[in-house]
N, CA, C and O atoms as CSV, one atom per row, in Angstrom:
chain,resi,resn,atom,element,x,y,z
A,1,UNK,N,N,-9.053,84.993,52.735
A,1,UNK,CA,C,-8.142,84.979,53.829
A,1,UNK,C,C,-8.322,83.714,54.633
A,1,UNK,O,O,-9.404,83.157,54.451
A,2,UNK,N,N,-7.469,83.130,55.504
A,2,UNK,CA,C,-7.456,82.001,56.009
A,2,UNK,C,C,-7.719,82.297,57.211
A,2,UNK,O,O,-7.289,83.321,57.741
A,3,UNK,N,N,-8.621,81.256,57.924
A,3,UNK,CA,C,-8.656,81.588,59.313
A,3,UNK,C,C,-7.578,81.467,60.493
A,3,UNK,O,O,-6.784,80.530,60.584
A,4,UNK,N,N,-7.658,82.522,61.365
A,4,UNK,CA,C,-6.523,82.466,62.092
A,4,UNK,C,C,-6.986,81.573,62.993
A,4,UNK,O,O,-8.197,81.387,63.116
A,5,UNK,N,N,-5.695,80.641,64.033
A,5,UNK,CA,C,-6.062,79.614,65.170
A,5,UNK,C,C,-6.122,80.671,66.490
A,5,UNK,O,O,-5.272,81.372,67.040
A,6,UNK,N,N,-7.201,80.486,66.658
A,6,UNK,CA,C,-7.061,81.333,68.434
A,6,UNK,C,C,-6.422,80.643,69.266
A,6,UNK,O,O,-6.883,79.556,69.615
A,7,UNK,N,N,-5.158,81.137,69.798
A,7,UNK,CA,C,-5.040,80.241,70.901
A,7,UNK,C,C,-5.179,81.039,72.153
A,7,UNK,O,O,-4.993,82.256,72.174
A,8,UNK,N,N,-5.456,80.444,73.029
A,8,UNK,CA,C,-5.842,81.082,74.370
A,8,UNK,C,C,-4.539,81.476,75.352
A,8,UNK,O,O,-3.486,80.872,75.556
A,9,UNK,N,N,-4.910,82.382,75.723
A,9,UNK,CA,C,-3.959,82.754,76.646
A,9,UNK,C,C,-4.053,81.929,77.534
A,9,UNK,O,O,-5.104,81.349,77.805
A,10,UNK,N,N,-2.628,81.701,78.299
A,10,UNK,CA,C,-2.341,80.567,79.432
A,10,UNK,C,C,-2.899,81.700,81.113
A,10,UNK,O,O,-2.607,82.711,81.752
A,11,UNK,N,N,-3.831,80.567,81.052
A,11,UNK,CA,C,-4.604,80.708,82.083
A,11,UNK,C,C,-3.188,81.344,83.839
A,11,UNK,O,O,-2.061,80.956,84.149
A,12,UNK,N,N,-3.828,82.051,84.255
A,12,UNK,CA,C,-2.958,82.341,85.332
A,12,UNK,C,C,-2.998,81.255,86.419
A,12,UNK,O,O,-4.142,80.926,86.733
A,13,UNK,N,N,-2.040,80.651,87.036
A,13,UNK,CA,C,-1.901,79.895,88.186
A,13,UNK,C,C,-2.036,80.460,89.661
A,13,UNK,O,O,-1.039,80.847,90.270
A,14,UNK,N,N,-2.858,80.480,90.017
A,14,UNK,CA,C,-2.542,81.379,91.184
A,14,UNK,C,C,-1.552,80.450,92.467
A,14,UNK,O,O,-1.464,79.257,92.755
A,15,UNK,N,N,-0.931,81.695,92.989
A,15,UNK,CA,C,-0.210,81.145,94.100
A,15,UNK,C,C,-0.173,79.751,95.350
A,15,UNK,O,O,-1.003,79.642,96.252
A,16,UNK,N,N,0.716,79.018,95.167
A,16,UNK,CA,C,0.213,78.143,95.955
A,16,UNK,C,C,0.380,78.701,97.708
A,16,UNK,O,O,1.068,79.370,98.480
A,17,UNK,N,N,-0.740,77.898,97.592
A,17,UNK,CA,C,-0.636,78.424,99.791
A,17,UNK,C,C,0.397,78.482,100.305
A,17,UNK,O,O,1.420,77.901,99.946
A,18,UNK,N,N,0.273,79.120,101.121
A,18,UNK,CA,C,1.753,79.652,102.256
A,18,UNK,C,C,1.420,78.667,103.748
A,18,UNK,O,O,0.856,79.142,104.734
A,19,UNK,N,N,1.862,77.349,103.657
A,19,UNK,CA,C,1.671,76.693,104.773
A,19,UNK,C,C,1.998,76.337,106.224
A,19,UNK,O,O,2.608,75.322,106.561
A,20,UNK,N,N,1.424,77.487,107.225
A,20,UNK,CA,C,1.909,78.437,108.387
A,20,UNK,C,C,1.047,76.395,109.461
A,20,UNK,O,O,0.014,75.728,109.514
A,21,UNK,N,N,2.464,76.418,110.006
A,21,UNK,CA,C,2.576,75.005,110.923
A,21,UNK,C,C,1.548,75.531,112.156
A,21,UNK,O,O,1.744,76.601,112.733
A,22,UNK,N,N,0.512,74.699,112.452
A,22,UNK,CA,C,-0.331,74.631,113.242
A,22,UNK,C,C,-0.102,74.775,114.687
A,22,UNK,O,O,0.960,74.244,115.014
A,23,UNK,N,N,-0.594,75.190,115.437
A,23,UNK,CA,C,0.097,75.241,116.945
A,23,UNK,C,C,-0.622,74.041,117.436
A,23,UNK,O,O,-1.791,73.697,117.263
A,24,UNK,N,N,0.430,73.436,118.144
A,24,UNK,CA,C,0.644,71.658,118.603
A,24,UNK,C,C,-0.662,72.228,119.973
A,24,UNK,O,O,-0.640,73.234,120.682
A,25,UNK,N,N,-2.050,70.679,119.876
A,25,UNK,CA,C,-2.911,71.614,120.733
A,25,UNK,C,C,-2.430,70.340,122.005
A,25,UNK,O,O,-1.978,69.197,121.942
A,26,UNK,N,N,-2.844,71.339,123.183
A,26,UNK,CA,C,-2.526,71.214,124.277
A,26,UNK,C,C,-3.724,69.646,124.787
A,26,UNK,O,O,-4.939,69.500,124.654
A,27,UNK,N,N,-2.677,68.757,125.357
A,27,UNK,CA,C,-3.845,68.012,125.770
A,27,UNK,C,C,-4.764,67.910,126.693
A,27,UNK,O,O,-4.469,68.751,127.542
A,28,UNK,N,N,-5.569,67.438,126.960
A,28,UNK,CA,C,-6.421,67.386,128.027
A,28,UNK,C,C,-5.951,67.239,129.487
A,28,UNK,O,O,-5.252,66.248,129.699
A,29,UNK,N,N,-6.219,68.075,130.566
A,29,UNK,CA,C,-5.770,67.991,131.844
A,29,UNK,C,C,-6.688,66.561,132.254
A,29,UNK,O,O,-7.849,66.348,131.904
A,30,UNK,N,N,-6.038,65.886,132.883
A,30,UNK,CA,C,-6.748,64.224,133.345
A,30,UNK,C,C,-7.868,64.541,134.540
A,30,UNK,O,O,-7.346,64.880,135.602
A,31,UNK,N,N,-9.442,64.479,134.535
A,31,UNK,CA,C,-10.043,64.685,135.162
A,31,UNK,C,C,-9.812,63.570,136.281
A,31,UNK,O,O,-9.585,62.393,136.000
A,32,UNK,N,N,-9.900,64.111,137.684
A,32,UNK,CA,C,-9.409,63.231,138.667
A,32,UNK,C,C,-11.056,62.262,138.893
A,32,UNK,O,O,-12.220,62.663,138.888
A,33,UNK,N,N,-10.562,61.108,139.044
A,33,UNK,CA,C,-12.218,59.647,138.922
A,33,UNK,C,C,-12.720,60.215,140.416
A,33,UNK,O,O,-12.116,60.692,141.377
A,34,UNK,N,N,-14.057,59.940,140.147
A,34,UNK,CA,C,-14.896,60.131,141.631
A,34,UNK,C,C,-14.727,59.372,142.592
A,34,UNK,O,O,-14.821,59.724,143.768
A,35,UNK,N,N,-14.385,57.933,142.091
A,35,UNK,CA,C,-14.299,57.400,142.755
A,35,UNK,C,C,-12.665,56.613,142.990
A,35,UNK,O,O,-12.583,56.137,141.857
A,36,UNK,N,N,-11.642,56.271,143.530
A,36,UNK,CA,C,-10.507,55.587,143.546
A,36,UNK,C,C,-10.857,54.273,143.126
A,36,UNK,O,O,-11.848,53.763,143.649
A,37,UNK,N,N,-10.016,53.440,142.010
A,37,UNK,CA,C,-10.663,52.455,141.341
A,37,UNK,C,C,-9.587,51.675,142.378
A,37,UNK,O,O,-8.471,52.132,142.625
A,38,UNK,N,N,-10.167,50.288,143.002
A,38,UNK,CA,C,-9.315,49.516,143.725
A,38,UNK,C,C,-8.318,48.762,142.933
A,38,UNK,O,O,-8.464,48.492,141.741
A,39,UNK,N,N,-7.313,48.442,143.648
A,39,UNK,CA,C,-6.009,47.730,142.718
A,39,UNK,C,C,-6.429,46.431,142.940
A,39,UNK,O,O,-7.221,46.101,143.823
A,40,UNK,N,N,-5.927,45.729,142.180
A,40,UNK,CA,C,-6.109,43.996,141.989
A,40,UNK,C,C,-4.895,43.464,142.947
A,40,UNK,O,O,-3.909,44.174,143.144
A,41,UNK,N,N,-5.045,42.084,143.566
A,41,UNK,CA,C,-4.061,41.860,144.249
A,41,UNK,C,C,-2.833,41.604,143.786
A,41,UNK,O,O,-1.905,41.278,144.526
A,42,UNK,N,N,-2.721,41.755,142.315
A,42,UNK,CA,C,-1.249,41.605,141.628
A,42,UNK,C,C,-0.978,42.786,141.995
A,42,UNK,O,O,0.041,42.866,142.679
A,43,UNK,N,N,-1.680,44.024,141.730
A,43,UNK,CA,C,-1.067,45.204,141.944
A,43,UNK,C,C,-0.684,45.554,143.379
A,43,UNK,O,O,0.385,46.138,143.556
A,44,UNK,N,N,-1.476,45.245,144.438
A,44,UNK,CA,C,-1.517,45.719,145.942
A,44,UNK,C,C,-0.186,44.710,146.310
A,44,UNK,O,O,0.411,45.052,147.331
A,45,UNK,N,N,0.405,43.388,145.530
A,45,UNK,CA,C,1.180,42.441,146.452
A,45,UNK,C,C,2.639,43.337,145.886
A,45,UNK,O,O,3.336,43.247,144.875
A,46,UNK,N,N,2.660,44.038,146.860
A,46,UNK,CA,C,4.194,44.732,146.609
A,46,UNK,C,C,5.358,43.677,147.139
A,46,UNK,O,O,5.283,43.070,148.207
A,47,UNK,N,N,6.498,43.568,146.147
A,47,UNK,CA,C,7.299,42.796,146.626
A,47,UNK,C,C,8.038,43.521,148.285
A,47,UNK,O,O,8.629,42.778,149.068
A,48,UNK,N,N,7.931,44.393,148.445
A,48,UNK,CA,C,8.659,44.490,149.483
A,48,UNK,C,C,8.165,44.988,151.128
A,48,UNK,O,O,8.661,45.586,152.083
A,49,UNK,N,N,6.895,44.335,150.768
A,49,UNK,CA,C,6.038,44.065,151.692
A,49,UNK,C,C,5.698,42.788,151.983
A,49,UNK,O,O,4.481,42.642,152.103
A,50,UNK,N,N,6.450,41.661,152.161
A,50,UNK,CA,C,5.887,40.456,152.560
A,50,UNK,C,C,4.914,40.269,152.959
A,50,UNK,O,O,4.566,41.260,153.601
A,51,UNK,N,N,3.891,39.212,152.973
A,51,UNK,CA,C,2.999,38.769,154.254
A,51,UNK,C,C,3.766,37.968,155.366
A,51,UNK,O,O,4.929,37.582,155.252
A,52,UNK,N,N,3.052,37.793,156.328
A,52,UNK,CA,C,3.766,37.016,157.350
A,52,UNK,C,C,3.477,35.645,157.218
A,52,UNK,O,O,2.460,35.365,157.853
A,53,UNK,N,N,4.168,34.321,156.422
A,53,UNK,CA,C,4.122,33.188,156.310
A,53,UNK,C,C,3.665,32.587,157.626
A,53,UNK,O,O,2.698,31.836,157.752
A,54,UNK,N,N,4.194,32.861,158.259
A,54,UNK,CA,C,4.093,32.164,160.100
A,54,UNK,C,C,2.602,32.249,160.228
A,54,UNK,O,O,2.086,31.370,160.918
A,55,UNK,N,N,2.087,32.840,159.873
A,55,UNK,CA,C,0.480,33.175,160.048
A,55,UNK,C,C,-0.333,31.680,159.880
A,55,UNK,O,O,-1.244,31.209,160.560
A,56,UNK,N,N,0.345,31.163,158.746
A,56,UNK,CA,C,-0.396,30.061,158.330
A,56,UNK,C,C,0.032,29.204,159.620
A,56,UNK,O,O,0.852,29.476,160.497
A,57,UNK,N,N,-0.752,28.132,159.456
A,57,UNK,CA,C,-0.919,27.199,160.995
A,57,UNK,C,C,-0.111,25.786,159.753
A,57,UNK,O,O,-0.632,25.233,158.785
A,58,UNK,N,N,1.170,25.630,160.301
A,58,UNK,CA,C,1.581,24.507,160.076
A,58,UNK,C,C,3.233,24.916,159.168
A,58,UNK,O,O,4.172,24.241,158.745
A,59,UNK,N,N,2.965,26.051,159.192
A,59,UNK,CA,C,4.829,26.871,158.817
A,59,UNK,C,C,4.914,27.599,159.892
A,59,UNK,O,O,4.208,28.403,160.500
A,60,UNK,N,N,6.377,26.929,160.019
A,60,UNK,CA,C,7.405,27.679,161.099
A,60,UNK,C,C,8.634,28.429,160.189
A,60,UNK,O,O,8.471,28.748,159.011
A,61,UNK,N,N,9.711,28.621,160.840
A,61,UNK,CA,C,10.626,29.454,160.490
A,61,UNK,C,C,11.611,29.098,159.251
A,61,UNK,O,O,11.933,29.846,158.328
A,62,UNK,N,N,11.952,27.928,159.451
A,62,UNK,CA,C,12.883,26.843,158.277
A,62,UNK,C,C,11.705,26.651,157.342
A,62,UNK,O,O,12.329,26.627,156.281
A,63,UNK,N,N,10.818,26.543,157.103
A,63,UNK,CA,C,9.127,26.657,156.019
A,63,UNK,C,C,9.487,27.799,155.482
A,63,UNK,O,O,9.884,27.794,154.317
A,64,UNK,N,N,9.437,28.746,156.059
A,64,UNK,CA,C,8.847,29.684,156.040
A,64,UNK,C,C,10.196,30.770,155.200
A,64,UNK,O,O,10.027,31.839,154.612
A,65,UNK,N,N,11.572,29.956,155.449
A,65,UNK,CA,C,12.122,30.851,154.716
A,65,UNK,C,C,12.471,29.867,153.408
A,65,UNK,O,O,13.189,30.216,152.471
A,66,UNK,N,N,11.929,28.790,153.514
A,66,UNK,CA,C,12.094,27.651,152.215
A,66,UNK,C,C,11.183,28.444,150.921
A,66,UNK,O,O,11.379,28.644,149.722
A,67,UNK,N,N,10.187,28.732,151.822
A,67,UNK,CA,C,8.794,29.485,150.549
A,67,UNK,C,C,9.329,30.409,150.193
A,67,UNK,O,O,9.465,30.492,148.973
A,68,UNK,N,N,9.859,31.478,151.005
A,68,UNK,CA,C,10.648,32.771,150.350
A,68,UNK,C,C,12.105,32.697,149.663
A,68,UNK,O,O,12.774,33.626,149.210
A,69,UNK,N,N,12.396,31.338,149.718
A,69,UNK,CA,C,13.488,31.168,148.560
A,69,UNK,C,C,12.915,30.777,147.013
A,69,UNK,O,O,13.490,31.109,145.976
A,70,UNK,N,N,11.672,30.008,147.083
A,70,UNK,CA,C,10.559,29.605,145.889
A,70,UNK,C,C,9.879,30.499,145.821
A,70,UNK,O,O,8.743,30.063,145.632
A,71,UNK,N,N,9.872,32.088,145.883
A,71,UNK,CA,C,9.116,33.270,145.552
A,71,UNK,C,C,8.169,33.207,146.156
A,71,UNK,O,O,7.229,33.707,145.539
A,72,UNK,N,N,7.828,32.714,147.391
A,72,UNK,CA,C,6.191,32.518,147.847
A,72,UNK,C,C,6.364,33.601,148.812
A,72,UNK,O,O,6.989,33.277,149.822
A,73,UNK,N,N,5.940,34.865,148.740
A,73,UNK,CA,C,5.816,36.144,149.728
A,73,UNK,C,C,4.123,36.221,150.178
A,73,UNK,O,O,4.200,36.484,151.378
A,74,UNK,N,N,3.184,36.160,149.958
A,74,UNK,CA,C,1.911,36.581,149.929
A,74,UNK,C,C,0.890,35.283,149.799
A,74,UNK,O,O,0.713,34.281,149.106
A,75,UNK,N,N,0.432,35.870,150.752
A,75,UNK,CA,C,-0.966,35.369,151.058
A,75,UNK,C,C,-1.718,35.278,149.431
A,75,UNK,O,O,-1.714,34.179,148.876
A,76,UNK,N,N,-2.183,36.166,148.910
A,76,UNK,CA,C,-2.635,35.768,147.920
A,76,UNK,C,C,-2.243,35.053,146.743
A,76,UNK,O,O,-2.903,34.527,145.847
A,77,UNK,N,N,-0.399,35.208,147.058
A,77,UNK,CA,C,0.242,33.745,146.085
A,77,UNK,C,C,-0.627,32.279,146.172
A,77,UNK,O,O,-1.228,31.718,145.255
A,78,UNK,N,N,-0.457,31.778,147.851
A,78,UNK,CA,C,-0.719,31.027,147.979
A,78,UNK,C,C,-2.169,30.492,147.392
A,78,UNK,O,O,-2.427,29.577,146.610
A,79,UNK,N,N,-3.385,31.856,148.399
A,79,UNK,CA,C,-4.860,31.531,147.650
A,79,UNK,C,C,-5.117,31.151,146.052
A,79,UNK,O,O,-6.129,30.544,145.702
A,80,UNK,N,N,-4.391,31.451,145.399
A,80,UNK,CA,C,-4.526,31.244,144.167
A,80,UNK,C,C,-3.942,29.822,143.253
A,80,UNK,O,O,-4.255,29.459,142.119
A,81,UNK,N,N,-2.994,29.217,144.232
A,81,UNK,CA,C,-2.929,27.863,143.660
A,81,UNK,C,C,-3.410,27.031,143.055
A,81,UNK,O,O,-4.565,26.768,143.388
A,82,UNK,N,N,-2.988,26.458,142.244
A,82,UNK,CA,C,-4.140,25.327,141.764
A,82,UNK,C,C,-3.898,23.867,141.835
A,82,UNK,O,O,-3.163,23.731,142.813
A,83,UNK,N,N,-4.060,23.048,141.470
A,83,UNK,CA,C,-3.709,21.356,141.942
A,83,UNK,C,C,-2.153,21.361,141.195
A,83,UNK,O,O,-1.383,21.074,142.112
A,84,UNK,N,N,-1.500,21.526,140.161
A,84,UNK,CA,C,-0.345,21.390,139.570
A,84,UNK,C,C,0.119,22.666,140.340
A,84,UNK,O,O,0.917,21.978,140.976
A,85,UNK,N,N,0.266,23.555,140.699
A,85,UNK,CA,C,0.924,24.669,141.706
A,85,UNK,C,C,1.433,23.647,142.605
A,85,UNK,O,O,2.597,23.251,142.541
A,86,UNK,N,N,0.594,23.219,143.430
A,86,UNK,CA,C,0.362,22.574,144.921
A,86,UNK,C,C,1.671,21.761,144.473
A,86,UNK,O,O,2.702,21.906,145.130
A,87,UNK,N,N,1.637,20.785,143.200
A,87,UNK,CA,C,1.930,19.728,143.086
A,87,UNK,C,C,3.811,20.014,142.515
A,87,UNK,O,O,4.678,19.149,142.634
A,88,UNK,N,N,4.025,21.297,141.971
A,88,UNK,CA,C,5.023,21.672,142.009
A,88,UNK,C,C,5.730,22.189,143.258
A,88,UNK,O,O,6.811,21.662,143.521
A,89,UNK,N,N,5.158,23.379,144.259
A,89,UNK,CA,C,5.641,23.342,145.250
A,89,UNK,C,C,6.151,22.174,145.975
A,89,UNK,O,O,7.247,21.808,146.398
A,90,UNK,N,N,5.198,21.817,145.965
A,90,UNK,CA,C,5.111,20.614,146.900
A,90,UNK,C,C,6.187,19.827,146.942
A,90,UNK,O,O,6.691,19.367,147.967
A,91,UNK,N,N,6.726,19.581,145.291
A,91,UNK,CA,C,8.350,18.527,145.468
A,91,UNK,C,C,9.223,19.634,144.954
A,91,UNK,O,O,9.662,19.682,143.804
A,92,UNK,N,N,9.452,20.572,145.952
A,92,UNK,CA,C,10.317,21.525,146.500
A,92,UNK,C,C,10.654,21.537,147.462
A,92,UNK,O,O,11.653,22.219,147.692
A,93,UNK,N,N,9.910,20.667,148.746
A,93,UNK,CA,C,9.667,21.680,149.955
A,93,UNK,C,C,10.354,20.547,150.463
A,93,UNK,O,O,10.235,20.679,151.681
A,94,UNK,N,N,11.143,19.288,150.203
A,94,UNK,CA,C,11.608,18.616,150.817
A,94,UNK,C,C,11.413,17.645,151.820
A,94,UNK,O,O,10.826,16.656,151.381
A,95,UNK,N,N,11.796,17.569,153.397
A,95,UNK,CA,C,11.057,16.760,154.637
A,95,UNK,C,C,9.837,17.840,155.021
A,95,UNK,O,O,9.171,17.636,156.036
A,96,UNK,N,N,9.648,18.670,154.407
A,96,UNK,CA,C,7.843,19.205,154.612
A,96,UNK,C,C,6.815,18.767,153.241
A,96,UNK,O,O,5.673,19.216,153.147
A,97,UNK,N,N,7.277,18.045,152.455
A,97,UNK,CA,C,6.463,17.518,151.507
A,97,UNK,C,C,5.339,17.628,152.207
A,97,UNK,O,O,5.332,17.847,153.419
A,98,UNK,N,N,4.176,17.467,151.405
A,98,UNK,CA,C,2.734,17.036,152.150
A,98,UNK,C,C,1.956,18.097,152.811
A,98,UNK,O,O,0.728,18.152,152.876
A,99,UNK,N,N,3.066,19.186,153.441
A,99,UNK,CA,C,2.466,20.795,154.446
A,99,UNK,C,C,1.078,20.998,153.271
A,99,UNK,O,O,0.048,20.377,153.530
A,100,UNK,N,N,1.112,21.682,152.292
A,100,UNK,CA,C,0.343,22.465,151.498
A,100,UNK,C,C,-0.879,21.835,151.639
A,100,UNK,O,O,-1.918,22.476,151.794
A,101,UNK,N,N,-0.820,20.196,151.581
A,101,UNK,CA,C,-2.325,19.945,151.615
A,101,UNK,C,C,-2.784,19.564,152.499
A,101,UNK,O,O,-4.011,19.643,152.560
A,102,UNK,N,N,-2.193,19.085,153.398
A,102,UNK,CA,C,-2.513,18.711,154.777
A,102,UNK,C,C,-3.125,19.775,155.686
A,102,UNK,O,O,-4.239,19.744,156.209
A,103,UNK,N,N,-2.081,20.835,155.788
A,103,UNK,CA,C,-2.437,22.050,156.223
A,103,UNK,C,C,-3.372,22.986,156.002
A,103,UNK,O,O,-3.657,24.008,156.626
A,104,UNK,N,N,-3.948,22.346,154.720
A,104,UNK,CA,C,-4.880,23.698,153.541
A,104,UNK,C,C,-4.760,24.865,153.752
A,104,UNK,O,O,-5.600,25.625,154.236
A,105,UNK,N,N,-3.282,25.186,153.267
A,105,UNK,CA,C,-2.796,25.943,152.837
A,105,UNK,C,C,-3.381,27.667,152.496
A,105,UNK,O,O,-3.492,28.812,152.934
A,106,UNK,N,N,-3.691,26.456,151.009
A,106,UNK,CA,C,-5.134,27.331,149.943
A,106,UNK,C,C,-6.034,28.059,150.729
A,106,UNK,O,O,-6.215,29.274,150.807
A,107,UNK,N,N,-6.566,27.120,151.297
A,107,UNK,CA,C,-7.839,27.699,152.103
A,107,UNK,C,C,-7.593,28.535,153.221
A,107,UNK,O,O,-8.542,29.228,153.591
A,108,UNK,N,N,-6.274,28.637,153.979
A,108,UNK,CA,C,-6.190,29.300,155.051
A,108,UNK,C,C,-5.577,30.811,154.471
A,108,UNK,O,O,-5.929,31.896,154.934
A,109,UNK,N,N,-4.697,30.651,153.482
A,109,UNK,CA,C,-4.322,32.132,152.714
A,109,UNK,C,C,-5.678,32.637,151.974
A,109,UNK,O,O,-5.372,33.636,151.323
A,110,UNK,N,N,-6.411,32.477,151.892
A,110,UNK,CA,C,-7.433,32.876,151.321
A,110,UNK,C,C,-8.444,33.409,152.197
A,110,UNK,O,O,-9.110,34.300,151.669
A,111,UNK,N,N,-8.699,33.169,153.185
A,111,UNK,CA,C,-8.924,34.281,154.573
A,111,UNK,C,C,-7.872,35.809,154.726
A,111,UNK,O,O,-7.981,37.036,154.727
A,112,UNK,N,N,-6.625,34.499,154.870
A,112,UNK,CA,C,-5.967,35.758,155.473
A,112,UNK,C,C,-5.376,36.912,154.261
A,112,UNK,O,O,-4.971,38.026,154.594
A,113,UNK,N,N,-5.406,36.438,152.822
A,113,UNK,CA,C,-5.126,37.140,151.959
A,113,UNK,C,C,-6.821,38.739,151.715
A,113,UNK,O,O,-6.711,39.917,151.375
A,114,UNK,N,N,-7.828,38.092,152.013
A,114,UNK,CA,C,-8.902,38.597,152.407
A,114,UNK,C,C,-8.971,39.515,153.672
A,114,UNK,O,O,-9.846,40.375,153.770
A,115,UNK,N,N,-8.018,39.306,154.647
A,115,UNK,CA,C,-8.383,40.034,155.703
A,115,UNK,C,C,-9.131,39.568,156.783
A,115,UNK,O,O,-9.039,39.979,157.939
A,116,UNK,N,N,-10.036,38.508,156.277
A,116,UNK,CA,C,-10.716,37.812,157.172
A,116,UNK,C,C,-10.349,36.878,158.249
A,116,UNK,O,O,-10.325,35.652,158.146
A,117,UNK,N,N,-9.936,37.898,159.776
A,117,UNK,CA,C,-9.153,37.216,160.592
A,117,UNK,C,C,-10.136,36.272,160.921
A,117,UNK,O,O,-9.858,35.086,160.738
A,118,UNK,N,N,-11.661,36.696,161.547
A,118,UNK,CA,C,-12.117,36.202,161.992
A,118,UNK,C,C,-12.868,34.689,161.679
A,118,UNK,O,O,-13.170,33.814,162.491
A,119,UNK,N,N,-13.067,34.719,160.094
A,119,UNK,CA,C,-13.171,33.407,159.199
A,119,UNK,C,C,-12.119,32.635,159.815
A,119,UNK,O,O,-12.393,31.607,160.435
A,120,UNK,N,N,-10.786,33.105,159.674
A,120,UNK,CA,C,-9.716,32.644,159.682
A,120,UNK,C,C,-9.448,31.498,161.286
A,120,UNK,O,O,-8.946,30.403,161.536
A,121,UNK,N,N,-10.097,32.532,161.971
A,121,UNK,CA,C,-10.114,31.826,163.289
A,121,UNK,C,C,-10.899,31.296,163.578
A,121,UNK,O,O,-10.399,30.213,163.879
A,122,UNK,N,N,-12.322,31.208,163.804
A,122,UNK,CA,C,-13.237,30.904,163.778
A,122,UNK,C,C,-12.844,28.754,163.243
A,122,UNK,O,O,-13.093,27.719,163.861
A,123,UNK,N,N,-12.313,28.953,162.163
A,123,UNK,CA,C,-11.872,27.850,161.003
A,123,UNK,C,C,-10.466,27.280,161.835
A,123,UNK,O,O,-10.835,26.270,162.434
A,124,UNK,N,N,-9.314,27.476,162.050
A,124,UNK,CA,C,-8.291,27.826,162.408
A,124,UNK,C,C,-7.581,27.723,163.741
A,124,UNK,O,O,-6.545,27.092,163.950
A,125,UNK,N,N,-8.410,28.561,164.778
A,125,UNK,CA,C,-7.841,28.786,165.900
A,125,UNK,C,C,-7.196,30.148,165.651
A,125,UNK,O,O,-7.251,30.785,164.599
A,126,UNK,N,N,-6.618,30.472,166.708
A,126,UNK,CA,C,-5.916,31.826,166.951
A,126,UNK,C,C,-4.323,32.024,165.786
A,126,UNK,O,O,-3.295,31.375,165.595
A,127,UNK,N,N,-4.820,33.066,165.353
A,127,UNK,CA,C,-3.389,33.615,164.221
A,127,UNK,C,C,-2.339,33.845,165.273
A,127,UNK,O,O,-1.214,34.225,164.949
């Protein structure tokens, strides 16, 4: 007699998973900081809070609304100048050419962008 071929029975497949959608997890409630982190003066110089230009010793009123046509609102605009700033304002400003450095400008917004009346005066004279 010849041998018979065994063939194997086909293995059973079992069911593929039934794939039940995850519940979306909830995120974390934002723990409030211990401490309030201070804003930078880009953040604190709100446009619609000017500083008072007049403050500075050597701008008056026609200055003073020349700078706020060249975006200059804030004290800490000014403190932050640098020699090509100066040097751009500067041939803007017309028959006040020369104010920014003469006046030191820089140096006087940089008190008052600080808060520091009394530097300010002390240096200055009366705001």
């Amino acid at each position: 007699p010849q041998p018979t071929a065994v063939v194997a029975a086909p293995e059973a497949v079992p069911p593929a998973p039934v794939l039940v959608p995850a519940e979306p997890e909830m995120p974390a409630a934002p723990q409030p900081a211990s401490e309030p982190i201070p804003a930078s003066p880009a953040v604190t110089a709100a446009p619609e809070q000017p500083d008072d230009l007049l403050r500075l010793k050597g701008v008056g009123p026609k200055l003073k609304a020349l700078l706020i046509e060249l975006g200059v609102t804030r004290y800490a605009q000014i403190a932050a100048w640098s020699d090509s700033d100066i040097a751009a304002i500067d041939a803007r400003l017309g028959n006040f050419k020369g104010r920014p450095v003469r006046d030191q400008w820089v140096d006087q917004a940089k008190y008052l962008a600080a808060g520091d009346i009394a530097g300010f005066e002390a240096k200055y004279g009366k705001v």
